[in-house]
C-alpha positions as CSV (number, residue, x, y, z in Angstrom):
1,X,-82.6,-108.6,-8.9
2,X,-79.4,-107.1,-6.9
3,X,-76.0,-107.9,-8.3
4,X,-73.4,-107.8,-5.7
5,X,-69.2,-107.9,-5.8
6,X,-66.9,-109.9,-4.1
7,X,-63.1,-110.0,-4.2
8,X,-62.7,-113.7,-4.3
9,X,-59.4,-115.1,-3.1
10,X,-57.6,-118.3,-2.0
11,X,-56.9,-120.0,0.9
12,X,-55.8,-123.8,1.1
13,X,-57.1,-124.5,-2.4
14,X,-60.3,-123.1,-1.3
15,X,-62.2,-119.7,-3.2
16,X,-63.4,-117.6,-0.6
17,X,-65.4,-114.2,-0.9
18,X,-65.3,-110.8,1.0
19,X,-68.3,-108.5,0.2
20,X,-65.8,-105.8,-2.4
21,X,-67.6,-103.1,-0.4
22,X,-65.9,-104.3,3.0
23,X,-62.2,-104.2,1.1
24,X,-59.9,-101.2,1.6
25,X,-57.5,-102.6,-0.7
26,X,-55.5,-105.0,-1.4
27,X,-51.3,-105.0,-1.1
28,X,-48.5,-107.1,-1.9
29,X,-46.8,-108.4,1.1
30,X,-45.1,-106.9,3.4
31,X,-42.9,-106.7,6.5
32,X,-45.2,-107.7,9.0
33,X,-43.8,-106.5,12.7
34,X,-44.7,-109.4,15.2
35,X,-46.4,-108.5,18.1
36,X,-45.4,-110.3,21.7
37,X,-48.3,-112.6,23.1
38,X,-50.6,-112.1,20.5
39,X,-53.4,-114.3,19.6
40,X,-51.9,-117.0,17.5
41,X,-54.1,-116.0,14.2
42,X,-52.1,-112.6,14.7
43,X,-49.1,-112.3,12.5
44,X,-48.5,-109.0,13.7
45,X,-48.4,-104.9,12.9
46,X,-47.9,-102.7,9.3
47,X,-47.6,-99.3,8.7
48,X,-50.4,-98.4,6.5
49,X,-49.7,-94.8,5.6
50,X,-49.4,-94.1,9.1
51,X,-51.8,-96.0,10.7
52,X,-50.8,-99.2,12.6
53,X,-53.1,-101.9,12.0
54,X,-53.2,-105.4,12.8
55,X,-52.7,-108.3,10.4
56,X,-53.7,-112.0,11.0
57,X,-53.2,-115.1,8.8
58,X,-56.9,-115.6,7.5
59,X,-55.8,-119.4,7.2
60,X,-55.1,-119.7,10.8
61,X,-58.0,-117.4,11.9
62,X,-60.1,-120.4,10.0
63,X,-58.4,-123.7,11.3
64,X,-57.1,-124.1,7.4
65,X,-54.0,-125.5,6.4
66,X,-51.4,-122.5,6.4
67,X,-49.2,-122.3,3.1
68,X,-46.1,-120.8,2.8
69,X,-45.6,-117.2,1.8
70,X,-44.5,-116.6,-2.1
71,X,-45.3,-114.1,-4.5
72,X,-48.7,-114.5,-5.2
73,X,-49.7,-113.6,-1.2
74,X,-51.3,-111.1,-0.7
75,X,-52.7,-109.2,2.3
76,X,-56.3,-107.8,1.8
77,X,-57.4,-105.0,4.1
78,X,-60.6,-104.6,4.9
79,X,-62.8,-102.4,7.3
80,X,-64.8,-103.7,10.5
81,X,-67.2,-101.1,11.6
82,X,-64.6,-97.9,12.4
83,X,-61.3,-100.5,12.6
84,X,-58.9,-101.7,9.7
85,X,-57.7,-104.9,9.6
86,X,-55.0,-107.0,7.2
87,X,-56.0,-110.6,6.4
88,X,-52.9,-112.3,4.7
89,X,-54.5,-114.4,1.8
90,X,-52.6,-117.1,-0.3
91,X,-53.5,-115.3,-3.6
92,X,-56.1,-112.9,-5.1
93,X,-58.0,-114.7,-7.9
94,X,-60.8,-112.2,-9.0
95,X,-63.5,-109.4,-8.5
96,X,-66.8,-111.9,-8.8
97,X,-70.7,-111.2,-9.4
98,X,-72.8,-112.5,-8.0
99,X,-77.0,-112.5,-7.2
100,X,-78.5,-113.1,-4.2
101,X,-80.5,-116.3,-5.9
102,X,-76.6,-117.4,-6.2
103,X,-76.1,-117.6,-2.5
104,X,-76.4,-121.0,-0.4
105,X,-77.4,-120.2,3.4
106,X,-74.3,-121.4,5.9
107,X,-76.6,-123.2,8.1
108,X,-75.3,-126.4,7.1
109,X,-72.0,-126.3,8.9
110,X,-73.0,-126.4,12.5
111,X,-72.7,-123.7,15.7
112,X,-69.0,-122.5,15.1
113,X,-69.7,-121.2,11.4
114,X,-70.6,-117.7,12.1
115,X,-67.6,-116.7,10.0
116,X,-69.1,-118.2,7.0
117,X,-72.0,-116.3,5.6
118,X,-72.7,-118.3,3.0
119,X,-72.2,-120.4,-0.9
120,X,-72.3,-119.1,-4.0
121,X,-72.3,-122.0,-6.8
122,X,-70.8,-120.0,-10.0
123,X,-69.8,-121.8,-13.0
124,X,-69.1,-125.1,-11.1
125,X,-66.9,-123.9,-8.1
126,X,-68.5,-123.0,-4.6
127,X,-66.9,-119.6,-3.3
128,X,-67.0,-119.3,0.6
129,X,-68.2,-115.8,1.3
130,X,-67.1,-115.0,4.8
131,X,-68.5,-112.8,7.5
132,X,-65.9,-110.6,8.2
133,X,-67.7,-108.5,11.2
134,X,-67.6,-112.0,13.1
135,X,-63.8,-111.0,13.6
136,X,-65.0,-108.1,15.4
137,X,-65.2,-110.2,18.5
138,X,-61.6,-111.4,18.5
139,X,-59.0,-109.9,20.6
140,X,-57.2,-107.4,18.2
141,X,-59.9,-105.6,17.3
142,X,-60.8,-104.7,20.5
143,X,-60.4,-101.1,22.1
């Protein structure tokens, strides 16, 4: 059976999961330029070795509880279809494993969960593995 990788962060209290082959890598925090009128998820711009790429607050984006910046925040960047995007994350707990037995379908939390692509149950906590290419239809990452 398949063995996948997720980096597994936190947001709210809560262990979420991005698929380790969607993650560009993952930086301390930085200045973040804001950007006028954007989208309220949007915390703004970086400078990413000369690329300028968007950043949003991953909390917001969700409707979760926002928590102050401190050391441990971190901002992962990941890659939707040809686009690079920042998600600020409150801190970076691990690189998981995980099978696809592991994995809970989403289906239980109603019509606006498309960000959610499923459960895994490891070792008595539930991870919330996102669906990161359903930020593809949000503002900033449109052309």
């Amino acid at each position: 059976m398949a063995e996948f990788q997720a980096v597994i962060f936190e947001l709210a209290g809560v262990p979420y999961g991005i698929n380790i082959l969607q993650v560009q890598e993952i930086m301390r925090m930085v200045e973040i330029t804001p950007v006028a009128q954007a989208d309220l998820a949007m915390e703004g711009i970086v400078n990413l070795r000369g690329h300028v790429i968007p950043v949003i607050n991953l909390s917001r984006r969700l409707g979760l509880t926002k928590r102050e910046k401190n050391l441990d925040t971190r901002v992962v960047v990941v890659e939707i279809g040809e686009k690079k995007i920042g998600l600020v994350v409150d801190r970076v707990l691990e690189v998981g494993k995980y099978k696809e037995s592991d994995v809970e379908k989403a289906d239980i939390i109603g019509n606006d969960g498309d960000c959610i692509s499923g459960f895994v149950i490891k070792e008595g906590s539930i991870w919330c593995l996102l669906n990161i290419s359903s930020l593809s239809k949000d503002d900033y990452l449109k052309n």
